[in-house]
N, C-alpha and C positions, 0 to 999 in steps of 0.2 A: 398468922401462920401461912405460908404458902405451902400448897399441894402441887404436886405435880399428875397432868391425866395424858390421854393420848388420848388424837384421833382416828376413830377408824381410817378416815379418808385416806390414810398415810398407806391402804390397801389399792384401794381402787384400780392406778397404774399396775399392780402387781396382780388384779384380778383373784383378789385375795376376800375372805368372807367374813363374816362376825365374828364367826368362833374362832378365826384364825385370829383378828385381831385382840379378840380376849385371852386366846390362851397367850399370845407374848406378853400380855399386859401383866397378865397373872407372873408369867416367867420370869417377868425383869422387874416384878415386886410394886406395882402399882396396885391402889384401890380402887382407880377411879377411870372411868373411859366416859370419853365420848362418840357418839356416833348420827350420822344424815339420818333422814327420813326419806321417805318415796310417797307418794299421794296419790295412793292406789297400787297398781301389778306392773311390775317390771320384769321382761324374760330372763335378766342376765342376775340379778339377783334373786331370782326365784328357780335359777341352775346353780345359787351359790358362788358365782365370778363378782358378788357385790356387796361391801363392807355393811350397805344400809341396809335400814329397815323399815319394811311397808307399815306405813300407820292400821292399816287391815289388821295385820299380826292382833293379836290376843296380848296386851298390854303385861295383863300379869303373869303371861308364861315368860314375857322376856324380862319381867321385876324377878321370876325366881330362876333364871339360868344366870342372871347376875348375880342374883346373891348366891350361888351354887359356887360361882366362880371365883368368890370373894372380891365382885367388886359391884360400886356405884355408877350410875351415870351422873358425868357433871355438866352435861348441857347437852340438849337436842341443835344439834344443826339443821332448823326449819328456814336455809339463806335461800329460800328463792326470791329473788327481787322484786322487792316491795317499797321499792320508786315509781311511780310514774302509776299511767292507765294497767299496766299489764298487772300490776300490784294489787289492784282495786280488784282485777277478776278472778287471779287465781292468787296472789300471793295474802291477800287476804283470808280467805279459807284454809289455806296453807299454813301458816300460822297461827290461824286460831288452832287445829288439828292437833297442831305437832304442842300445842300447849296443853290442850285436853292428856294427850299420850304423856306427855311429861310429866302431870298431876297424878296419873294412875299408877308411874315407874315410879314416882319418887324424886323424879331429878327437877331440882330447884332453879334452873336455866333455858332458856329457847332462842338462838343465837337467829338473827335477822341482817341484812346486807341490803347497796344496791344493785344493781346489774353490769355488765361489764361496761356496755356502753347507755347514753342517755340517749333516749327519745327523739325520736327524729320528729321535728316540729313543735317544741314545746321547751318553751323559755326555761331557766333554773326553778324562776319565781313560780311556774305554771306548777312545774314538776312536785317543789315543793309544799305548795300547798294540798294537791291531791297526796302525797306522800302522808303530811299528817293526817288528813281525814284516815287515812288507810291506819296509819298507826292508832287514833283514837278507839278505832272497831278493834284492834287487837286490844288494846289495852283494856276494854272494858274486861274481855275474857281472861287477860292476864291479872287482875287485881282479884276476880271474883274465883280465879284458881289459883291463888298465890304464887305466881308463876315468875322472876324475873324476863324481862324479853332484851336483851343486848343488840347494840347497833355495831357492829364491826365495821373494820376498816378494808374495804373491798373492790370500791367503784369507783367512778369520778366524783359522783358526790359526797361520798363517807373520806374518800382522801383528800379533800378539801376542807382544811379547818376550818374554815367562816362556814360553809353549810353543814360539816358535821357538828361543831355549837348552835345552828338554829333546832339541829333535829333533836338533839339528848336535849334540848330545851324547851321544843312541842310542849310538853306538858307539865305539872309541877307535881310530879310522881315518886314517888321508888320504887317503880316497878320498869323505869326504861332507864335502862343503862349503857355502858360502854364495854365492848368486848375490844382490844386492842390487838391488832394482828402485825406481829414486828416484820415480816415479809412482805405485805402485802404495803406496808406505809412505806418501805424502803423501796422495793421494787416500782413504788409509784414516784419514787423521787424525793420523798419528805424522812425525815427521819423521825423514829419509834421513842427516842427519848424527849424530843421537842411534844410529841403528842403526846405522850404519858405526863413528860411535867403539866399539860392545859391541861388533861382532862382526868387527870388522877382521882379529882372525887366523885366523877361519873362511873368509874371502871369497874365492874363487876367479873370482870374475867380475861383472860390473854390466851391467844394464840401465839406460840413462840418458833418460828419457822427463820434459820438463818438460810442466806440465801450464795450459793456459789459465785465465783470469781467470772467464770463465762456468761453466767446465766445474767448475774449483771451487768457484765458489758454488753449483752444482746439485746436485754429488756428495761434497763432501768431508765426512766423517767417516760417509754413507749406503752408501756401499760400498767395494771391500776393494782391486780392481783394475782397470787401463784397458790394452786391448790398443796404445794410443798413443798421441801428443799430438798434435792435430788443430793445435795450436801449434808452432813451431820453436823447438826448443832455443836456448835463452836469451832467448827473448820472453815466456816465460810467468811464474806467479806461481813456478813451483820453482826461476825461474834462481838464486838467490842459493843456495839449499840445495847445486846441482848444484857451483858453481862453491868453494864451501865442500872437501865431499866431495873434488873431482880437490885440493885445496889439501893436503887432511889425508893423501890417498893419494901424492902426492907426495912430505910430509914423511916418510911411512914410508917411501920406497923399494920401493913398492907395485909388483911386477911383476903387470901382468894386461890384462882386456884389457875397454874401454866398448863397448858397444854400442847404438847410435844406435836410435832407437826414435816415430818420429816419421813424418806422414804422407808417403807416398811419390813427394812431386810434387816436382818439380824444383827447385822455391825453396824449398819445407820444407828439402829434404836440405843446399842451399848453404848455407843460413843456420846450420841446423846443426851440418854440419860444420866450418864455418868458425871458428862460435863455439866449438864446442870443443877445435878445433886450439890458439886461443886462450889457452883454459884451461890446455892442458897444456904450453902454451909450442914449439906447432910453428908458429906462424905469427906 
């Protein structure tokens, strides 16, 4: 069965908060959200200008203002970049964190990336192997909190399919999987149905973010990823890729769950979700 969730992030630009992003979730009949972490105090979300939430926070008061709200979380977005040296100091503790927090809400996902750009002074091969050592320390925490941990498609090396197959291969796990982000593989220049056919029995989750007609002539194959679509799903140039995608995940019998990814104004999100109710044949 495919779900449909939202991410908070779809706030951010709009300086929009949790609760904003839950009460539309709620409004426009979703159960399930997603939302970032913070690792440690931030001023602009602790004045409420920030969708995320500090792993500080008290786990179980935000496990029951979601269930207040009638919804679940379906993945922590714990993406700080955990490629390379920088991964090893912080995005390692970062991730273990946001796994612990995810065990105590309840939400069965902890979504992981690399960073926009790669390392200055350090071959793929370098990058890569300090990269698994970093993911084996996560992984211990992630088996022993039954946590899934997902590699999304974000950087130059998750949007390069030969090194995104060495990484969902690091280990011989179920607990590290594929989170597929249709913006972010398009935007980098590949296409989301080519990745979803290779790596469909890695995939534990989707970001579904179509991406505008400008925004692609200005950025597409110059960078790696887009925190959104300033466009409504299925207005833009990825709708055909998207609707391709829920076609193929469908024919597999794909249980999991999209995640709406688009900005957070009130006809962004109808148009959206409507269209991709559509798609998956709820409306």
């Amino acid at each position: 069965m495919l779900e449909l969730s939202m991410h908070t992030d779809n706030w951010r630009c709009l300086s929009g908060s949790l609760q904003q992003a839950c009460e539309a979730a709620k409004r426009f009949g979703l159960e399930l959200i997603e939302f970032g972490v913070i690792d440690g105090q931030d001023f602009i979300q602790g004045l409420g200008y920030s969708p995320a939430v500090s792993l500080e926070s008290n786990p179980i008061a935000v496990r029951k203002y979601l269930d207040s709200m009638g919804l679940r979380a379906s993945q922590i977005d714990g993406a700080y970049p955990i490629t390379g040296p920088a991964g090893s100091t912080h995005g390692v503790r970062y991730a273990r964190r946001a796994i612990q927090f995810a065990h105590l809400i309840g939400c069965p996902r902890v979504d992981t990336t690399d960073g926009q750009f790669k390392p200055e002074g350090y071959t793929d091969a370098e990058v890569m192997a300090i990269t698994k050592e970093n993911y084996r320390q996560i992984l211990d925490w992630a088996e022993d909190f039954e946590i899934i941990v997902n590699i999304e498609t974000h950087g130059p090396y998750t949007n390069d399919p030969e090194l995104l197959d060495q990484m969902l291969h690091f280990f011989d796990t179920p607990w590290l999987r594929f989170n597929l982000d249709t913006g972010n593989t398009f935007i980098a220049g590949g296409n989301p149905v080519d990745f979803l056919k290779r790596f469909l029995p890695k995939l534990s989750y989707m970001h579904i973010k179509d991406v505008s007609a400008s925004l692609a002539a200005a950025l597409r194959g110059e960078d790696t990823g887009i925190a959104m679509s300033d466009a409504a799903i299925g207005q833009g140039v990825n709708a055909d890729n998207i609707a391709e995608c829920i076609r193929l995940l469908k024919a597999a019998d794909w249980d999991g769950v999209l995640s709406v990814e688009t900005l957070g104004t009130d006809e962004n999100l109808e148009a959206s979700i409507g269209w991709l109710r559509e798609q998956i044949g709820e409306g």
